[in-house]
C-alpha positions, 0 to 999 in steps of 0.5 A: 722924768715927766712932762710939765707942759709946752714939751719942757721935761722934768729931771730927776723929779726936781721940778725946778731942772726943766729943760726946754725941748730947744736945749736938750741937745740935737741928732747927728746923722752921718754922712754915710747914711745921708749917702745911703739915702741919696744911692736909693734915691737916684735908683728910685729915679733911675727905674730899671738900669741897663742889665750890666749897669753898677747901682747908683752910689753917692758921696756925701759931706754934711756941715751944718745941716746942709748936705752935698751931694755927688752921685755916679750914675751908669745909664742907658744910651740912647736916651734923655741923659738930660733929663733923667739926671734931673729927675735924679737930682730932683729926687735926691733933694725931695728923699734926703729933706724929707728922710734926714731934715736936711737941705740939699744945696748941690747934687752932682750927677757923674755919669760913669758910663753909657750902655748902648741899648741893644735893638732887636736885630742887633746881635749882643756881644762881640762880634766873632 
């Protein structure tokens, strides 16, 4: 196989079989990676989770270059729930464009549960 110019390849040493880079065929990527791509994303936008927090996990359906995104989210409460699930989708768009090729059109952020932030004088765990 060798190159002839403008990205066409040469097959089998005929110089007559060029194949143009558009025909050549395409990568799938599945969904379970664009799924891991999203989790990490949604971490990386998270920070540090609440101490007994499950990591982020998303799920993912790609049809036609496109994915849509569902990740659940534990955070901390009180706190901007707004805006960081914004910064998750936010992030999950820049991530999964810029890693996979895709777009992002939806990104739904479930939050699955609060964690109440523990202030100094408050004792942690139950009560006696």
């Amino acid at each position: 196989m060798t190159g002839v110019g403008a990205g066409a390849v040469e097959l089998g040493g005929d110089p007559r079989t060029v194949v143009p880079p558009a025909e050549r065929g395409e990568t799938t990527i599945a969904d379970r990676v664009v799924a891991k791509i999203a989790s990490q994303a949604a971490r990386e936008a998270l920070g540090t989770l609440p101490r007994d927090a499950e990591p982020p996990h998303a799920s993912v359906v790609v049809r036609h270059g496109h994915a849509r995104v569902r990740v659940h989210v534990e955070l901390d409460y009180p706190g901007d729930v707004g805006g960081r699930c914004a910064r998750v989708r936010r992030r999950i768009v820049d991530r999964v464009r810029d890693l996979a090729g895709m777009s992002v059109p939806e990104v739904v952020v479930q939050v699955e549960r609060l964690h109440l932030a523990a202030h100094p004088d408050t004792p942690v765990g139950r009560p006696a």
